[in-house]
KOLVOVO-502719 format. One record per residue (C-alpha): x, y, z; residue in three letters; residue number from 1. Coordinates in nm, 3 decimals, always signed. Example, Ala and Ser with C-alpha at 12.3 -4.5 7.8 and 13.67 -1.06 7.14 Angstrom:
KOLVOVO-502719
        u        v        w  timar  vogu
   +1.230   -0.450   +0.780    Ala     1
   +1.367   -0.106   +0.714    Ser     2
This chain:
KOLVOVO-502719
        u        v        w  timar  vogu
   +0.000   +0.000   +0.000    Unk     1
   +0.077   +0.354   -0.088    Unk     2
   +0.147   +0.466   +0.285    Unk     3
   +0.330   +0.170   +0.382    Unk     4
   +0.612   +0.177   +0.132    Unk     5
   +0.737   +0.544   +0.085    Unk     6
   +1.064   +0.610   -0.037    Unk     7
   +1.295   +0.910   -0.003    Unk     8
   +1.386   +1.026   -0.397    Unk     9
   +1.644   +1.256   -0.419    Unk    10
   +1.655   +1.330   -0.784    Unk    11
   +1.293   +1.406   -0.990    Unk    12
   +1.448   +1.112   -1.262    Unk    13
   +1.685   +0.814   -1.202    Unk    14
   +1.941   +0.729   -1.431    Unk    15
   +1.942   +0.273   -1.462    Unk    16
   +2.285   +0.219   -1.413    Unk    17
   +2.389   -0.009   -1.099    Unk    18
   +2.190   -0.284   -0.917    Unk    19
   +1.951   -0.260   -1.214    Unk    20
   +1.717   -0.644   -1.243    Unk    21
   +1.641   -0.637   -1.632    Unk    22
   +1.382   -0.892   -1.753    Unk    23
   +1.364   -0.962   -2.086    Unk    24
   +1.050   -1.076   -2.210    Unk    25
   +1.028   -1.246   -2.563    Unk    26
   +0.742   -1.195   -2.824    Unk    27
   +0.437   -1.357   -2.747    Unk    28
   +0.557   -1.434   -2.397    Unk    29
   +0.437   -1.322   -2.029    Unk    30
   +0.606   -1.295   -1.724    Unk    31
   +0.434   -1.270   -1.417    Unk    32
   +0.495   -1.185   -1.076    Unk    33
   +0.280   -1.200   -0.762    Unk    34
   +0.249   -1.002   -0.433    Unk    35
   +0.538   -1.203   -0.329    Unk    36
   +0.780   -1.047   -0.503    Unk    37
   +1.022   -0.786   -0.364    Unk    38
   +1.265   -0.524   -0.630    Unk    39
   +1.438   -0.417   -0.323    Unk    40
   +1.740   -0.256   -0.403    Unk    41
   +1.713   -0.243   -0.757    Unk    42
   +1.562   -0.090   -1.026    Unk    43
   +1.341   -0.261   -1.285    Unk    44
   +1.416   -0.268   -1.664    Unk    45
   +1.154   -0.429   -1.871    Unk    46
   +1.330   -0.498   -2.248    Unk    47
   +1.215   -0.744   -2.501    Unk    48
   +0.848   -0.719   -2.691    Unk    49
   +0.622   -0.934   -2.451    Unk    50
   +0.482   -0.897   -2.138    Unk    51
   +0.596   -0.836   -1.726    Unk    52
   +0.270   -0.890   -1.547    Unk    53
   +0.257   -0.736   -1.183    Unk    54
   -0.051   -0.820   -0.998    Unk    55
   +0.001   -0.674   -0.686    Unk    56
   +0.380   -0.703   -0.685    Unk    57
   +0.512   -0.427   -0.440    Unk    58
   +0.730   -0.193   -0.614    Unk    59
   +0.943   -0.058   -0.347    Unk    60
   +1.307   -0.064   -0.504    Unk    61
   +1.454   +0.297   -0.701    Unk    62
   +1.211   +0.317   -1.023    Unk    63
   +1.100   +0.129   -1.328    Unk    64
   +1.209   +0.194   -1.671    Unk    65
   +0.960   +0.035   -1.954    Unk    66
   +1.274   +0.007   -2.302    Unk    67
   +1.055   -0.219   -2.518    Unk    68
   +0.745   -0.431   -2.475    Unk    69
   +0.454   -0.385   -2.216    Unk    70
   +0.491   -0.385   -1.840    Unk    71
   +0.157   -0.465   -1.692    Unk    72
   +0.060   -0.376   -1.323    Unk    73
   -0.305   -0.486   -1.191    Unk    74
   -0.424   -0.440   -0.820    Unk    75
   -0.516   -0.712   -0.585    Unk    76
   -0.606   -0.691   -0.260    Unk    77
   -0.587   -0.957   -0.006    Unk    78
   -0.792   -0.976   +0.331    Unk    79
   -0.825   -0.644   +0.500    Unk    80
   -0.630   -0.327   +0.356    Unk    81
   -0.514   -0.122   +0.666    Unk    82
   -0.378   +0.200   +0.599    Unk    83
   -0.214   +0.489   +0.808    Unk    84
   -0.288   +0.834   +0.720    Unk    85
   -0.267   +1.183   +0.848    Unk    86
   -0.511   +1.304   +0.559    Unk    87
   -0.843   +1.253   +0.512    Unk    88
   -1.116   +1.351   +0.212    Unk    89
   -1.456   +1.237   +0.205    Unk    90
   -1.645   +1.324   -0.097    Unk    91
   -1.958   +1.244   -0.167    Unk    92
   -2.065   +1.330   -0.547    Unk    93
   -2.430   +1.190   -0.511    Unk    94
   -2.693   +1.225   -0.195    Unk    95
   -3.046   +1.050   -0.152    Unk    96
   -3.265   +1.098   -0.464    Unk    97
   -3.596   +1.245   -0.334    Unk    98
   -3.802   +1.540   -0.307    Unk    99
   -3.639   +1.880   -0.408    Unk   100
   -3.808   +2.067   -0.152    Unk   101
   -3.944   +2.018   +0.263    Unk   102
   -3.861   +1.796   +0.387    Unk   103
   -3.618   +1.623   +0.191    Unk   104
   -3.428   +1.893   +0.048    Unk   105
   -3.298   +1.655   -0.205    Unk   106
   -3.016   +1.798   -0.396    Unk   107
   -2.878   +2.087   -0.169    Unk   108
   -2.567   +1.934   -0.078    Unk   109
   -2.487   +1.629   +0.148    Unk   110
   -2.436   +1.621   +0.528    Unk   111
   -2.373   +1.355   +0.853    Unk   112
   -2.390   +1.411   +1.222    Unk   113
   -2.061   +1.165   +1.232    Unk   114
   -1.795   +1.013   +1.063    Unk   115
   -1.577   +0.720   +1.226    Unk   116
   -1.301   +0.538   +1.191    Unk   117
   -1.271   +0.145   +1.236    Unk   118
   -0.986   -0.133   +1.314    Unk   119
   -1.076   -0.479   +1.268    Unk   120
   -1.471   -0.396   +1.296    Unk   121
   -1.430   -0.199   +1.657    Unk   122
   -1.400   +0.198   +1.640    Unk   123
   -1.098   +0.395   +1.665    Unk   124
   -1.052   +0.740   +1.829    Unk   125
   -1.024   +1.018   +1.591    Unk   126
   -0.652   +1.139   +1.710    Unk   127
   -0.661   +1.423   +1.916    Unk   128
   -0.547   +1.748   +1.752    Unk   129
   -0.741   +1.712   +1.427    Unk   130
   -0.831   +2.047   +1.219    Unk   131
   -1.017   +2.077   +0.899    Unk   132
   -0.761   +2.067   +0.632    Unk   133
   -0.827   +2.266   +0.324    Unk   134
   -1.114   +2.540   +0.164    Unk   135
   -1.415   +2.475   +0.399    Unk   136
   -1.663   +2.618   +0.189    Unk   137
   -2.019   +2.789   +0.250    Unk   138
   -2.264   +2.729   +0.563    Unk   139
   -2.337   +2.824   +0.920    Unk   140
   -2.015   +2.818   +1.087    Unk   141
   -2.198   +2.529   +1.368    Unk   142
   -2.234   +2.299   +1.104    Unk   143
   -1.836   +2.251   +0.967    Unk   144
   -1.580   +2.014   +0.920    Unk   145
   -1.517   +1.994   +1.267    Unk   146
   -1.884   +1.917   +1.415    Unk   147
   -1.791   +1.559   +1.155    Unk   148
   -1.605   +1.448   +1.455    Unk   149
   -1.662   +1.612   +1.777    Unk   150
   -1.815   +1.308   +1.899    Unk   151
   -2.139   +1.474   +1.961    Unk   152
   -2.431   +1.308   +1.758    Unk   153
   -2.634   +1.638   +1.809    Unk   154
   -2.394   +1.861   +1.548    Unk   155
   -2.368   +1.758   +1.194    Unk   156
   -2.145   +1.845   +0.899    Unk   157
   -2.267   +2.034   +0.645    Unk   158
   -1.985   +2.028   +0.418    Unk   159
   -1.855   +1.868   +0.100    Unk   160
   -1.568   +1.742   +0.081    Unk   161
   -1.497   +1.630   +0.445    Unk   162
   -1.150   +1.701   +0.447    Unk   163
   -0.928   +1.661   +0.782    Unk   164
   -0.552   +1.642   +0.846    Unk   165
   -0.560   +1.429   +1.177    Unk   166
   -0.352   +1.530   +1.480    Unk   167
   -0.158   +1.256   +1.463    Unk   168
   -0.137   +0.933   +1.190    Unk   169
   -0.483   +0.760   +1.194    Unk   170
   -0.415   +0.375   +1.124    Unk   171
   -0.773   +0.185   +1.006    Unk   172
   -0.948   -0.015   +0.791    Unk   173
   -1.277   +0.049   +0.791    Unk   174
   -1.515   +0.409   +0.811    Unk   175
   -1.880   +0.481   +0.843    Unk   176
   -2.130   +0.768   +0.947    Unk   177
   -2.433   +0.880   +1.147    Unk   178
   -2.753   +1.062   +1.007    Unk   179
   -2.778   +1.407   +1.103    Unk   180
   -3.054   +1.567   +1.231    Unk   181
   -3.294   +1.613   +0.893    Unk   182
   -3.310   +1.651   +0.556    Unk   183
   -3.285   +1.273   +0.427    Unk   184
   -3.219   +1.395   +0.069    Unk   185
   -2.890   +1.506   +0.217    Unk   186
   -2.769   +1.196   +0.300    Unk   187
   -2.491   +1.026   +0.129    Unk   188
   -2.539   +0.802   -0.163    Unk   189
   -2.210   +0.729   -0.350    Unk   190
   -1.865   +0.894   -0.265    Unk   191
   -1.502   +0.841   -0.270    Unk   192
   -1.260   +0.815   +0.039    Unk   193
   -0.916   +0.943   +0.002    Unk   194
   -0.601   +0.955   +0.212    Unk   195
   -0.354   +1.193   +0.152    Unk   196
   +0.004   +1.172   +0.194    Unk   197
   +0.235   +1.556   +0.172    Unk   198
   +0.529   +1.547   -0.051    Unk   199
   +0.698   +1.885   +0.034    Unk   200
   +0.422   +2.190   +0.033    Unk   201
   +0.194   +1.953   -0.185    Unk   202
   -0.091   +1.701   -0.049    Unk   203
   -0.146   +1.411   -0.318    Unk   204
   -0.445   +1.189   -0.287    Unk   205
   -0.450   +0.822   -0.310    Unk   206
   -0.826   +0.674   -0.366    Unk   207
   -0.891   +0.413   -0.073    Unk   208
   -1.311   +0.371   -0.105    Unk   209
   -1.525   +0.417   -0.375    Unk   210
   -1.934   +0.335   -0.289    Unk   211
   -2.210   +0.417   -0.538    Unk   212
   -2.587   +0.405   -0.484    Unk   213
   -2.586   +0.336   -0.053    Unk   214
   -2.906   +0.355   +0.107    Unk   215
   -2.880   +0.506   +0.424    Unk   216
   -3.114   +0.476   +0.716    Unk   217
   -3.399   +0.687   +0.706    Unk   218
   -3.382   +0.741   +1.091    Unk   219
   -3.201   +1.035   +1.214    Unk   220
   -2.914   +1.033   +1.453    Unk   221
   -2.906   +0.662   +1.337    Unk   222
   -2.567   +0.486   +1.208    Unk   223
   -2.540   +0.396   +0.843    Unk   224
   -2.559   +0.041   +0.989    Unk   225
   -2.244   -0.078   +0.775    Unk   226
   -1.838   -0.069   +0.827    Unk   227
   -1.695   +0.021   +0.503    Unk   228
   -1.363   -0.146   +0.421    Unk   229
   -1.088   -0.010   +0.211    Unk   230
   -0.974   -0.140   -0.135    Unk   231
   -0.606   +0.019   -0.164    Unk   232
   -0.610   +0.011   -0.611    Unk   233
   -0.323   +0.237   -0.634    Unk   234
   -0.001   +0.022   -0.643    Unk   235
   +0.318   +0.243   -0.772    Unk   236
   +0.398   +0.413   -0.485    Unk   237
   +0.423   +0.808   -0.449    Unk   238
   +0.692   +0.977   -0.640    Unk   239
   +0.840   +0.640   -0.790    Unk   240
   +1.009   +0.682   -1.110    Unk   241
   +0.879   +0.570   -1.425    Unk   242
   +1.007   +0.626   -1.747    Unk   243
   +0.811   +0.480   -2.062    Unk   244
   +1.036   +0.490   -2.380    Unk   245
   +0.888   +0.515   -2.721    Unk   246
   +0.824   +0.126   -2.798    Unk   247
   +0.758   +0.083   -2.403    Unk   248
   +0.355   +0.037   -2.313    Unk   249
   +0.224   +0.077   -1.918    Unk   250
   -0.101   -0.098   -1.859    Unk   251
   -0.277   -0.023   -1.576    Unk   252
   -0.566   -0.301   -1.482    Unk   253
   -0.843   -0.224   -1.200    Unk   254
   -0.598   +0.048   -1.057    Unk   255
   -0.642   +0.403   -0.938    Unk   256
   -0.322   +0.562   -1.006    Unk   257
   -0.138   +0.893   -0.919    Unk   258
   +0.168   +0.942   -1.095    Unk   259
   +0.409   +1.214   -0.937    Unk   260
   +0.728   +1.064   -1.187    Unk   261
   +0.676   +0.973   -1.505    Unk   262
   +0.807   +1.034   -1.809    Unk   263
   +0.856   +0.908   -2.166    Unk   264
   +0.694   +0.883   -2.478    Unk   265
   +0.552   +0.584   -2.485    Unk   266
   +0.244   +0.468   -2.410    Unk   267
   -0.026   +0.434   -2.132    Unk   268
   -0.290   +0.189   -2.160    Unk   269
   -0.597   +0.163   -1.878    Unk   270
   -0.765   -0.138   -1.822    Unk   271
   -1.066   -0.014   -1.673    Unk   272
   -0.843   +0.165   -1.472    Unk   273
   -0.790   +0.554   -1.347    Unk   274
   -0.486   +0.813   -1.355    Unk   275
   -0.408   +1.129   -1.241    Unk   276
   -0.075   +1.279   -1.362    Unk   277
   +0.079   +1.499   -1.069    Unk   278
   +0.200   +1.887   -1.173    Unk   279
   +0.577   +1.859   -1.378    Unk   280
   +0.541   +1.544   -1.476    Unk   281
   +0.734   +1.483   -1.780    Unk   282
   +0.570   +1.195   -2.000    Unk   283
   +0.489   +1.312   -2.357    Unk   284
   +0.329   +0.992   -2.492    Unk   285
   -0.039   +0.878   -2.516    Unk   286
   -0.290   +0.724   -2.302    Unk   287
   -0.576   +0.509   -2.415    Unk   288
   -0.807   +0.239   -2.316    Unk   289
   -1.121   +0.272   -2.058    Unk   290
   -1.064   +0.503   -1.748    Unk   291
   -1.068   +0.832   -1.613    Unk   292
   -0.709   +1.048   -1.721    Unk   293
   -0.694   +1.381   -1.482    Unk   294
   -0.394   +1.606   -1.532    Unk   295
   -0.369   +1.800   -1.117    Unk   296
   -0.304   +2.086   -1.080    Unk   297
């Protein structure tokens, strides 16, 4: 996972020259390498026209350079995906369909009384010291970021995105809310949970929930009655170094990627599969295939 495996990069590129591994695939041929394997140490050189498969292989060694052929990285998760962050962003793009008006109020933005944190199915303590992190937004100032985790069922959070940097490194696995107080059309219906990790001034955001069309309890002050568990889909790890020359092909299957270091002019191929290019990035080449392709600014 992302936050378990960050490395400290010097240099923006890397130049292969020592402790390099190359694998050369032949034409027609794949390689492939499980969640086993370990680069440690070394960097990666894919040569040859066929096919290094990673499914879930844990790229933690100085950087990956694609010469020739296609390097393939898929995610897998196995059992429960815990993760340790000291950024948090909630966002909830769609809230209870429903009536536009009173009651309901379907439509005017999405709020909670509570959000909370779990370990292995029991709660965990949001760390003391936690601020709202970020642009909070319109609304009464007693219904902010901050009233998402006061611990006081009787104040909600009217606010979208719930964004928090935590007082201290929140480790979990699991998240959920309360109902607030009214308005049912508020209520969340499908959002994505990010953690962030900081990289000198700049916050990057690694996708660790995604939940479309939830029905939530129509009882207020009631808990959504479900502990959410993480699916980690974002396997090169932050600013890892990726260069993708011109007859060199990255495929990205099921994964939710943010790329801080690559460069190239080769080729990116998603397989069902999303990527956001980080600010200075350097690759030139193309991207096709099914996903979502976000340039950040």
């Amino acid at each position: 996972m992302r936050n378990n495996y960050l490395m400290a990069l010097g240099v923006a590129m890397f130049s292969v020259t020592v402790l390099s591994e190359t694998v050369d695939v032949p034409a027609g041929q794949t390689v492939k390498y499980g969640p086993e394997k370990r680069f440690s140490g070394e960097a990666l050189v894919k040569s040859g026209p066929g096919t290094l498969d990673l499914c879930g292989a844990l790229l933690n060694n100085r950087g990956l350079e694609i010469r020739e052929g296609a390097v393939r990285i898929s995610a897998q998760n196995q059992g429960p995906v815990t993760v340790s962050a000291k950024y948090l962003r909630w966002n909830v793009t769609k809230t209870r369909p429903g009536n536009t008006g009173a009651p309901e109020w379907a439509g005017s933005g999405s709020q909670f009384s509570e959000f909370r944190l779990f370990l292995d199915g029991k709660p965990v303590a949001i760390p003391a010291g936690t601020k709202p992190f970020g642009p909070q937004g319109g609304g009464a100032v007693h219904e902010g970021v901050d009233k998402g985790y006061d611990g006081d069922l009787k104040t909600k959070c009217y606010r979208n995105p719930f964004t928090v940097e935590f007082g201290s490194e929140a480790v979990f696995n699991g998240y959920s809310f309360v109902t607030a107080n009214d308005a049912i059309g508020r209520d969340p219906d499908s959002w994505t949970l990010e953690i962030g990790h900081k990289i000198g001034d700049t916050v990057y955001w690694t996708a660790v929930g995604r939940v479309n069309g939830f029905v939530a309890p129509a009882e207020r002050f009631t808990p959504a009655g479900k502990v959410f568990p993480l699916e980690v889909k974002d396997v090169v790890p932050p600013g890892y170094p990726v260069k993708i020359c011109g007859k060199g092909v990255l495929a990205l299957k099921d994964a939710i990627e943010t790329l801080e270091n690559v460069s190239g002019d080769g080729l990116i191929n998603l397989e069902n599969a999303s990527v956001d290019f980080a600010p200075g990035c350097g690759f030139t080449g193309t991207v096709s295939g099914s996903g979502q392709v976000r340039h950040l600014k």
